[in-house]
N, C-alpha and C positions, 0 to 999 in steps of 0.2 A: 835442689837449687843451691846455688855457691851464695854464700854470701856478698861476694864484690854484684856478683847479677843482682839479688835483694836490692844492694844499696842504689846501683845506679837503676831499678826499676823506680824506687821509691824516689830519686830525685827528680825523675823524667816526669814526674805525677805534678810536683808542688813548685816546679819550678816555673816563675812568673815573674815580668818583666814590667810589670804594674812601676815599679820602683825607681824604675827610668825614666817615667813619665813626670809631664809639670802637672802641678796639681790642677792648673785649668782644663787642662787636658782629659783627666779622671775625670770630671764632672759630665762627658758622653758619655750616656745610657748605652750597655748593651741591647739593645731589640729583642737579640733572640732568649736571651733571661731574663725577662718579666723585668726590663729597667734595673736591673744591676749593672755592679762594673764590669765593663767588658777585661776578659782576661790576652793580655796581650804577647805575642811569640814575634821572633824575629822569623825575615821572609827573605832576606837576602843578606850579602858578606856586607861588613862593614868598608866603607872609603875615607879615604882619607880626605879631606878636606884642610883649606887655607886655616889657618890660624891654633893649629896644632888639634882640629876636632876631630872627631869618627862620625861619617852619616849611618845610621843604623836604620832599615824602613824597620818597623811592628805590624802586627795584622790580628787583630779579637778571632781569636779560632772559634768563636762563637758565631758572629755576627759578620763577619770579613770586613769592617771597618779598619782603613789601614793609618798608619799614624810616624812621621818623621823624629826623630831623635837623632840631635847632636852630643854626641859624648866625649868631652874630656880625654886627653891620651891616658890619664891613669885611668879614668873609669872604665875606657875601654879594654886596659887594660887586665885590670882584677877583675872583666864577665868575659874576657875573649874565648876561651875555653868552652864556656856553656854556651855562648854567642853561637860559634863553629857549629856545637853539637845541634844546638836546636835549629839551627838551619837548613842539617843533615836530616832532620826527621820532618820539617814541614810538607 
């Protein structure tokens, strides 16, 4: 195994969009893990939206509860990359 495979196996593992979330929003239980948080992945491209935002949908690859985020153009910015990717693998 090459090491760059390693690494981007090891990111595709831990990588979690929990962090985009409002915290009211963490407060849904996942169902399918015994009431933990659900772990959230984007499901589709980000859009643009009025007042300089990114709509991003999310979806618990646990539980398929899906969840709206609006993201800031820099936020959007500094996950558009992992954004893209995990969109590729949903």
């Amino acid at each position: 195994m090459s090491p760059e495979w390693e690494l981007d196996f090891a990111m595709e593992r831990i990588v979690n969009f929990n962090h985009l979330m409002e915290k009211r929003t963490l407060k849904h239980t996942c169902h399918a893990l015994d009431h933990r948080e659900c772990y959230y992945q984007p499901v589709g491209e980000g859009r643009a939206t009025t007042g300089a935002s990114v709509y991003v949908q999310l979806m618990c690859r646990n539980c398929g509860h899906r969840e709206d985020v609006f993201l800031s153009k820099k936020q959007y910015n500094t996950h558009q990359k992992t954004l893209q990717r995990e969109v590729g693998n949903v």
